[in-house]
N, C-alpha and C positions, 0 to 999 in steps of 0.2 A: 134380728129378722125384721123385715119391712110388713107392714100392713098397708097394702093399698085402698085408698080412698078415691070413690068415682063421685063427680060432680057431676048429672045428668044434665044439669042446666046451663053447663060451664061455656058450650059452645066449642069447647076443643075435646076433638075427636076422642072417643077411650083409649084406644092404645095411646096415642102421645099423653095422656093425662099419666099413662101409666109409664113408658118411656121417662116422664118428668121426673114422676118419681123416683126411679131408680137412681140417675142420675143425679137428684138430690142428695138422695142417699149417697152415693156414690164421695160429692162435692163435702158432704159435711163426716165423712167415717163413718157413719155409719153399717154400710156395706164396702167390707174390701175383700181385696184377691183372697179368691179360695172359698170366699162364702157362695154358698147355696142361695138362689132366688126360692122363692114359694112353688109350687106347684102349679100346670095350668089349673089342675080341679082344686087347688087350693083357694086357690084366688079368685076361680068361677065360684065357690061354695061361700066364700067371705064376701062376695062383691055383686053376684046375682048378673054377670057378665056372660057375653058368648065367650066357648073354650077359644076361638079363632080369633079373637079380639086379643086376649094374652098371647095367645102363637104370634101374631103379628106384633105386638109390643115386643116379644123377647128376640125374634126375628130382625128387628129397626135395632136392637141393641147388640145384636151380632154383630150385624151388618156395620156398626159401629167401632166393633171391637173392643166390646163393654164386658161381656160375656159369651162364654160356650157351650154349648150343649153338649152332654156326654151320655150318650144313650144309655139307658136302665139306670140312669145316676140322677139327672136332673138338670137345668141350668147356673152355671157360676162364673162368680163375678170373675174378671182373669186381669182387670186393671182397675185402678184409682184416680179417682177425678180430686182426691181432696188435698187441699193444702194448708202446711199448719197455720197459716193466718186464718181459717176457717175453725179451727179444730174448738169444742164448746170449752174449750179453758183458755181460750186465746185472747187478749185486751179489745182486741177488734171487734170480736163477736160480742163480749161484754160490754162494751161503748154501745154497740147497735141496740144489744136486748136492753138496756137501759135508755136510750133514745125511745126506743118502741114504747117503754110503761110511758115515758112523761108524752108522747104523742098520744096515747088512749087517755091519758088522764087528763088532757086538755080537749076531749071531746071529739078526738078522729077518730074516725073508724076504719076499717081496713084497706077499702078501696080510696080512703085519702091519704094512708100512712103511702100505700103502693105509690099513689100518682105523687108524692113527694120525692119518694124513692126514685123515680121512673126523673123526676125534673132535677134532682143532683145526679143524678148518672149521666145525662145528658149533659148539663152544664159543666161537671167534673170533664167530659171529652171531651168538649169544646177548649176548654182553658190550656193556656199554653201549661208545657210540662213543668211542673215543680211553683206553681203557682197554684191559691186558693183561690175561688169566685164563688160567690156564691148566689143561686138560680135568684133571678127577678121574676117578677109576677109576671111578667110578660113569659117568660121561658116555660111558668110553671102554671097550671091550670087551677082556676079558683073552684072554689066547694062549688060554686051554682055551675063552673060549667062541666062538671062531674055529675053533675044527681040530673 
C-alpha cells in the first residue's frame, strides 16, 4: 500500500505531488493492477490535506488511465508503469542505489545527487545511440551554482 507524503514547501501543487507518487509507485511495483489506492479520508486523515485535493489527484490518474473508480469499492490501479529493469532486484537499480551510498559519502546531498542525475540524463540524450559521453562541467551545473 502507498503512504503519501506532501511537501508543502515543494512548490509543486498537492495533487501532482500526489499524482507522482502514484506513479512511482506505479514505475517501481510497488502498486499493480487490481491494487486498491487509499481512501480520499484516508489520505486526507494521514496527510492533513483537502478531500478535493485527492479527488483531483485520482481524477488526473483516471484521466490517465492509471486507475478506476468503482463506486462503494474504492479506487484501482487498472495498469502498470513498471519494467523489469526497475524491478528492486534488478542490476540496474543496484548499480544506482550503490552509485547513490558513494555520492552521500563523498559529501552530496540530495539536490546535487538530483542535478547530476538531471546532467547524465541530458547528456545520455544528446549522445548519439549506442555511444557513452559523459556530462562535462559545462553540461552539468557546479555546487555554487546550485546553493
Amino acid at each position: 500500500m502507498i503512504e503519501f507524503q506532501v511537501d508543502r514547501h515543494s512548490g509543486v501543487a498537492t495533487y501532482l505531488q500526489l499524482v507522482s507518487q502514484v506513479k512511482q509507485a506505479l514505475r517501481l511495483g510497488v502498486l499493480e493492477p487490481g491494487d486498491r489506492l487509499p481512501t480520499a479520508r484516508a489520505v486526507v486523515e494521514a496527510t492533513a490535506i483537502n478531500p478535493n485535493t485527492v479527488l483531483k489527484a485520482y481524477r488526473e490518474l483516471e484521466r490517465e488511465g492509471l486507475v478506476e473508480p468503482r463506486p462503494g469499492q474504492g479506487t484501482f490501479v487498472t495498469r502498470s508503469l513498471s519494467r523489469p529493469e526497475a524491478a528492486a532486484d534488478s542490476p540496474l537499480r543496484g548499480d544506482l542505489v550503490a552509485w547513490v551510498k558513494r555520492a552521500h559519502e563523498a559529501g552530496l546531498g540530495r539536490e546535487d545527487v538530483l542535478a547530476l542525475v538531471e546532467a547524465a540524463l541530458a547528456a545520455a540524450a544528446q549522445a548519439p545511440k549506442g555511444s557513452v559521453r559523459a556530462a562535462t562541467t559545462a553540461e552539468a551545473p557546479s555546487r555554487e551554482d546550485t546553493t
